[in-house]
N, C-alpha and C positions, 0 to 999 in steps of 0.2 A: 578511139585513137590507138594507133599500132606504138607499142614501146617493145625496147629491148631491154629483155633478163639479162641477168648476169651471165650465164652460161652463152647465152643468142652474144652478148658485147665481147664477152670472152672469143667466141668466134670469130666476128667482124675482125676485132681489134687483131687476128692470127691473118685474117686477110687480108686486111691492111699492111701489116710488117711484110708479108708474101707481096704484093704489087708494089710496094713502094707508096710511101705518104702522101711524096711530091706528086705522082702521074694522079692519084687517087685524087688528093687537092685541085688538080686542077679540070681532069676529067672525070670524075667520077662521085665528086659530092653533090650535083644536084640529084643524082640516082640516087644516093643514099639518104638524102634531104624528104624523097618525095616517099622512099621504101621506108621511112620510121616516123614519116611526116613531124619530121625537127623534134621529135622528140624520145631521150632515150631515158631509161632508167636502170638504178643499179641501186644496191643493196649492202651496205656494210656497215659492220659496229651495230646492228639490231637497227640501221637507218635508213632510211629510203630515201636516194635523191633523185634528182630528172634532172637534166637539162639537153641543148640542142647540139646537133653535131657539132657546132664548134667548141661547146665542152666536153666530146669525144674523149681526147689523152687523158684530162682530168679525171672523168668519169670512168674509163678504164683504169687506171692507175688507182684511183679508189677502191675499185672492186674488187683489184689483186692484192690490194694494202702495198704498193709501192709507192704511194704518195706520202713522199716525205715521210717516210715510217719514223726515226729516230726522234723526228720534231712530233709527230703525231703521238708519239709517246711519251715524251716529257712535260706535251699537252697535257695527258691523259691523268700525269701523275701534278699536275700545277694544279687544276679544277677537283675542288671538294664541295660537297653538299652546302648550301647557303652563301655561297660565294658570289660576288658581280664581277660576270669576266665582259670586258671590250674588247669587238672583233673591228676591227679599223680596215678598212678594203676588204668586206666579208665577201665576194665574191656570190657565188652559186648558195654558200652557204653550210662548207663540208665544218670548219672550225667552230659555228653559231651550232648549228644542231649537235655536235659535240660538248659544247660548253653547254650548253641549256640542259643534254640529259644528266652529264655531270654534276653539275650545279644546286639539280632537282628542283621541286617547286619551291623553297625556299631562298631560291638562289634567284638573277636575273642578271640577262645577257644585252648590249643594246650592240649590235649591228649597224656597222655604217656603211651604205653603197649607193654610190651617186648613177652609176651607170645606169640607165632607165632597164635597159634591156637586161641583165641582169638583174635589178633590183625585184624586177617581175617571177623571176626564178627564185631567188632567194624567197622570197614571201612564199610561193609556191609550195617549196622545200619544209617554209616552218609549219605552213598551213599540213601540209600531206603529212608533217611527224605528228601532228597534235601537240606542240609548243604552245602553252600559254606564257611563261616566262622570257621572252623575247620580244624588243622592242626593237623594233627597225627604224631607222632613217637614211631615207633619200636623201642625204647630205653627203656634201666632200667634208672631212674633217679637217681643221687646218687652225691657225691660233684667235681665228675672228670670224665675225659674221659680213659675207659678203654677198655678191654676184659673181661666178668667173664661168671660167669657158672651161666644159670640159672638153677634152680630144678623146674621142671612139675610137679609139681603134678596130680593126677589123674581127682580132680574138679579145674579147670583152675584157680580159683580166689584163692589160695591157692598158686598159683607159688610163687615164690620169690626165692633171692640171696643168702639164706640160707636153711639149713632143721634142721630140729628139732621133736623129738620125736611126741610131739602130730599132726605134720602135715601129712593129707591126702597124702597116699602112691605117692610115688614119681615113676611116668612111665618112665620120662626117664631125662637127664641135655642137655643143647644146650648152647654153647657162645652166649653171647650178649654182645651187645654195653653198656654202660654206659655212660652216662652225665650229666655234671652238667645243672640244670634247664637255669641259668642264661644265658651260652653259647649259648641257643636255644632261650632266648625270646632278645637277648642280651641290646638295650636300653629301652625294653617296659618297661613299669612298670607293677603292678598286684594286679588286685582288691579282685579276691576270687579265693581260692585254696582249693580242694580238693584232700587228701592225704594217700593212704593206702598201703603199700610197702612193708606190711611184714617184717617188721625190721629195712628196710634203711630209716627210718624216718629221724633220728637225719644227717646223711649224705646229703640225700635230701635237707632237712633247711638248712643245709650250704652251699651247690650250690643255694641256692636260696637268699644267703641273701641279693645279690645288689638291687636285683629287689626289692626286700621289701622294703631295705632302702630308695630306690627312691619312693615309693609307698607313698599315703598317710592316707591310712584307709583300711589297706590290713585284710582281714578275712580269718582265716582257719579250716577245716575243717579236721581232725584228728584222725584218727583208732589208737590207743594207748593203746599197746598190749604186757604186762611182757614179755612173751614168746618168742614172735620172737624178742624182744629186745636183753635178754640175747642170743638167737643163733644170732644176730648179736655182739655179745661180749661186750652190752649196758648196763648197769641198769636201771633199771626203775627210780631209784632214781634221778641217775645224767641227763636221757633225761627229765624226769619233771623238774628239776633245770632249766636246758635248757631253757625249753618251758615260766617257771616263769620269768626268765630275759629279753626274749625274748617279751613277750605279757603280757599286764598289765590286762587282763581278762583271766582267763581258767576254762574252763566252762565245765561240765561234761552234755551229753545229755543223759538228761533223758528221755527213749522213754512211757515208763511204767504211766508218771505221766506227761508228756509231761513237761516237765520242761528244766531249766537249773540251775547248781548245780554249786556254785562257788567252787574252789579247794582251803582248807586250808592246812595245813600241813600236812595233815595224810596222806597215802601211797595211790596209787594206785595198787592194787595186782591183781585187774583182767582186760581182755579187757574191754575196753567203746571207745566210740565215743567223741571224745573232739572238744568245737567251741572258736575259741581264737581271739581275738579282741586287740583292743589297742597296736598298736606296738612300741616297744621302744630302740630295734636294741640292747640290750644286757644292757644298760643304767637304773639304777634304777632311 
C-alpha cells in the first residue's frame, strides 16, 4: 500500500495551497485517491496516524502541530499517568492515542465513534500505536440507549444525529446505537473528557452526569456550536446555562492569543472550543 510521509504530505499539502483546494476538490481528488490509494500517514507526538484523503487538512495540520495547538496543549497538561480520559466524537483518533499515551498503562481511555467509516480508522490508529488501554465503541453518545439515524456527511467529522443547512453534504444516514456515557463507564469515575457531537452535547452531559458527580476534579473539553445546537432543537442560551451551573470555570479557548477567556454573561453566537473545570453537579 502507497502512504504518505510527513515530509511526501508536507509537499502535497504546498501543492495544494499552490492550485487551490476548491479546483483540486473537485478535479483533482480522484488522482490523488488513486496516487496514495486513500490512504495517507503522518507522524506526530512519537504517533502514527493514517487516514484517507478526506482526512488530508486534519492530517496535515497534525503533522505541522497546527491542529488546535493551544487545546492540544492544555490536553497535554489535563492527562496524567492512571487517569480515564473520555474522547466523545473521537474522530480518526488524534485526542484517544494522546490520552492513552498519557494516561499510561494504568490509565484507560474509552472512545466514542458512531461513524462506521471512521470508526474503522480510529481502531486502525489504536491498533498501529500498540494501545492496549483503549476501549472503543461504535456508539453515538447521548443521555440513553436507543436506535437513531446517523447523517454522513461527506467529510466524516461532520456526521452527527442531526443535519442542518450549513453541514457538509450529507452522502447518505445509517442507524446507530446510542448510549448514555454512564451505562459504558458504569462505576468508573472520569478525569478528562473530550467532547464534540455536533449537537448532542447537552444529552451527552446528562448520560454523563454520575460519573462526574463521583468524580473529583473532572475537566472538559467542549466543541460549543449555536448551529448544531439549535438542529439539535438546543439554544445556545439554555446549554450555556447549563454548562454555568454545571462547572464553576468556563473558559473560552483562545487559540489566536493562546489564552483562555472566562465566560461572563454575554452570548455565545459563534462556534469556539470551551475548557471547564470546577465541578459543582448543578449546585450554585
Amino acid at each position: 500500500m502507497t502512504l504518505l510521509t510527513s515530509p511526501q504530505l508536507a509537499r502535497l499539502t504546498r501543492l495544494l495551497s499552490t492550485l487551490g483546494l476548491a479546483s483540486v476538490n473537485h478535479a483533482g481528488r480522484h488522482v490523488l485517491k488513486w496516487a496514495t490509494r486513500d490512504t495517507i500517514r503522518v507522524w506526530s507526538d512519537g504517533l502514527v496516524l493514517q487516514g484517507s484523503m478526506e482526512n488530508l487538512r486534519t492530517l496535515s495540520q497534525i503533522s505541522r502541530g497546527t491542529f488546535e495547538p493551544f487545546e492540544v496543549e492544555l490536553f497535554k497538561q489535563a492527562v496524567r499517568p492512571g487517569m480515564t480520559v473520555v474522547d466523545v466524537g473521537a474522530n480518526i483518533g488524534y485526542y484517544t492515542l494522546l490520552a492513552a499515551r498519557l494516561a499510561g498503562p494504568s490509565g484507560t481511555v474509552y472512545a466514542f465513534e458512531p461513524d462506521p467509516r471512521t470508526f474503522t480508522t480510529l481502531d486502525a490508529n489504536v491498533r498501529g500505536n500498540g494501545l492496549s488501554n483503549v476501549f472503543l465503541i461504535a456508539k453515538a453518545a447521548s443521555d440513553r440507549s436507543d436506535i437513531r439515524e446517523l447523517h454522513m456527511s461527506r467529510t466524516a467529522q461532520y456526521s452527527g444525529l442531526y443535519s442542518y443547512a450549513e453541514m457538509d453534504s450529507v452522502v447518505a444516514t445509517t442507524p446507530v446505537e446510542t448510549v448514555a456515557i454512564d451505562d459504558v463507564l458504569q462505576d468508573d469515575t472520569v478525569d478528562v473528557i473530550k467532547m464534540d457531537v455536533e449537537g448532542e452535547e447537552a444529552a451527552a452531559l446528562r448520560g454523563l452526569s454520575h460519573a462526574l458527580a463521583a468524580s473529583s476534579d473532572p475537566r472538559l473539553f467542549l466543541e460549543f456550536n449555536p448551529v448544531t445546537l439549535a438542529a439539535a432543537g438546543v439554544s445556545a442560551e439554555s446549554f450555556l446555562g447549563q454548562l454555568r451551573t454545571t462547572f464553576r470555570n468556563v473558559l473560552v479557548i483562545d487559540e489566536r492569543q493562546r489564552r483562555l477567556v472566562p465566560i461572563g454573561s454575554e452570548r455565545l453566537t459563534k462556534r469556539v472550543n470551551l475548557y471547564l473545570r470546577g465541578y459543582v453537579g448543578g449546585r450554585e
